[in-house]
C-alpha positions as CSV (number, residue, x, y, z in Angstrom):
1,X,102.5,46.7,22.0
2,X,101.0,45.9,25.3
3,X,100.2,48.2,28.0
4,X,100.7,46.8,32.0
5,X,97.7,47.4,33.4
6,X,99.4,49.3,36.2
7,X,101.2,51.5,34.4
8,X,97.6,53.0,32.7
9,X,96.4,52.7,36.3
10,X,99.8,55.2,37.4
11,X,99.0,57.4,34.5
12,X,95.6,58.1,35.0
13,X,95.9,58.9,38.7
14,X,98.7,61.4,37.7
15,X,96.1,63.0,35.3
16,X,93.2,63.2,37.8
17,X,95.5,64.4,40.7
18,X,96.6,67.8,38.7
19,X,93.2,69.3,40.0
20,X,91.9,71.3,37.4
21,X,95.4,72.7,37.0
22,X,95.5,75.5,33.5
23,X,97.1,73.3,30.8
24,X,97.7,70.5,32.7
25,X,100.7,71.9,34.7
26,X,101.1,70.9,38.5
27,X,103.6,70.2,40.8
28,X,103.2,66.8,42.0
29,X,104.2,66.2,46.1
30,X,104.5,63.8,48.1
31,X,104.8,63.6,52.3
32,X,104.3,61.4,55.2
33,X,101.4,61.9,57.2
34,X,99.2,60.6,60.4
35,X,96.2,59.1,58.8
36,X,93.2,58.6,60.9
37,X,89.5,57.7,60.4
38,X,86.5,60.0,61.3
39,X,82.7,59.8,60.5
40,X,79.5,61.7,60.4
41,X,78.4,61.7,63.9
42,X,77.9,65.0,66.2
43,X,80.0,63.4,69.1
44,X,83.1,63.2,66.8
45,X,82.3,66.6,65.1
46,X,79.5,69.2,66.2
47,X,76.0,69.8,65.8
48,X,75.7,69.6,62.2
49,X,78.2,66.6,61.6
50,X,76.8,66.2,57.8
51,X,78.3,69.7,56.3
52,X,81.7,70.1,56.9
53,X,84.4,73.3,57.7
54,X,84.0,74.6,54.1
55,X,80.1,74.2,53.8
56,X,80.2,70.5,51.7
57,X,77.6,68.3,52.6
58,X,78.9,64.9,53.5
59,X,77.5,61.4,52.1
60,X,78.5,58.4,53.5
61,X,80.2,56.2,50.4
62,X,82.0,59.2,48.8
63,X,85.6,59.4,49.7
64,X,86.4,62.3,51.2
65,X,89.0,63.7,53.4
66,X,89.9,66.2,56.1
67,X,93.4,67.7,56.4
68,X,94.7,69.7,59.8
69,X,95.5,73.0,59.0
70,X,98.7,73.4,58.5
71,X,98.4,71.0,55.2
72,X,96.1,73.6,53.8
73,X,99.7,76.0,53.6
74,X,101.0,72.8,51.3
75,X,98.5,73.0,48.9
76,X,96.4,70.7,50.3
77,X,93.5,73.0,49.9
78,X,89.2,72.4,49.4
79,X,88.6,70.2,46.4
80,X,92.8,68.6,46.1
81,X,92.9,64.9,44.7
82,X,94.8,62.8,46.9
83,X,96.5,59.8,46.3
84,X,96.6,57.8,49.7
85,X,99.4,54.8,50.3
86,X,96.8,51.6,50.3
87,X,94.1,53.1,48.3
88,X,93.3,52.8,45.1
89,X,91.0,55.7,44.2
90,X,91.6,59.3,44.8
91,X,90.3,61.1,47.8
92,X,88.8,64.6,47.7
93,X,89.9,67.7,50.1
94,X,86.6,68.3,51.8
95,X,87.2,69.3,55.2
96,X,89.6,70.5,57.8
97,X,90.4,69.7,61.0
98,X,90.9,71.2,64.5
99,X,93.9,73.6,64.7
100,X,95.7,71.1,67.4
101,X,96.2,68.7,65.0
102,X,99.4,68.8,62.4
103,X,100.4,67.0,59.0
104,X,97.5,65.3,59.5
105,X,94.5,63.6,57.4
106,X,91.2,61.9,58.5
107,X,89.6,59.6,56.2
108,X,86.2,60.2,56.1
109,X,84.0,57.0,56.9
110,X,80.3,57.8,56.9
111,X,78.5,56.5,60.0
112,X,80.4,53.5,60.2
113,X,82.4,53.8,63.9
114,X,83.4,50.1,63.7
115,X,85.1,50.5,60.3
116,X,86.8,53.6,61.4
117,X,87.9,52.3,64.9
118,X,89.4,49.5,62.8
119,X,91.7,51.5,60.3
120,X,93.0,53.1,63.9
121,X,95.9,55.6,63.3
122,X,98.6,55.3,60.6
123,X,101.9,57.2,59.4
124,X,101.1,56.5,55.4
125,X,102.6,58.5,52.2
126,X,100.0,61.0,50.4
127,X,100.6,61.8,46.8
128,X,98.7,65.6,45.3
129,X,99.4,67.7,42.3
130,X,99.2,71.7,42.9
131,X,98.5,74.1,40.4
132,X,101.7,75.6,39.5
133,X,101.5,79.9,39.7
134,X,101.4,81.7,36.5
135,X,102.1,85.1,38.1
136,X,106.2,83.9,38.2
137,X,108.0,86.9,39.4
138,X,111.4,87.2,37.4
């Protein structure tokens, strides 16, 4: 029997977005969010615009996100595999944004401002798998 080459694309997301879960067992979710574009440049961060909120070193290429706050409460925390509507790799949870911001992601663009400009500011769906508690109080 033959396989769609979709559905092993679906399956092998699911797998990779669990996030190191024990056994294998998540909780997938989904939400809408504001998807922006940011890069590695000290007028659109701070000083040290290559390391970001929790100490990763950033690398233009590598696809990365940054998540406001708020998200972080969600599960959304340093190291998560998202799934982003348009996309078809995973992103990784690398940094976080200003407290102002909320439900929230930036897609992390290097040092390219023109690319970033371009993608502008979109309400898109984000798909992440959380580990699922094994302290379960009865």
């Amino acid at each position: 029997m033959k396989l769609n080459s979709g559905i092993i694309i679906l399956i092998i997301c699911t797998l990779l977005a669990c996030n190191d879960a024990v056994d294998g067992e998540c909780t997938s979710k989904k939400m809408k969010v504001t998807a922006t574009a940011y890069n590695s440049l000290a007028y659109q961060t701070n000083s040290n615009p290559h390391i970001t909120a929790f100490g990763d070193s950033l690398k233009p290429g590598l696809l990365y996100i940054a998540v406001s706050r708020d998200l972080l409460d969600s599960g959304l925390v340093h190291n998560t595999k998202v799934k982003i509507e348009g996309f078809d790799s995973l992103f990784t949870v690398k940094d976080k944004m200003n407290k102002r911001w909320r439900k929230r992601i930036d897609i992390y663009m290097g040092t390219d401002v023109k690319k970033a400009k371009k993608w502008g500011k979109k309400k898109l769906n984000i798909k992440y798998c959380t580990k699922i508690n094994d302290s379960i109080v009865n």
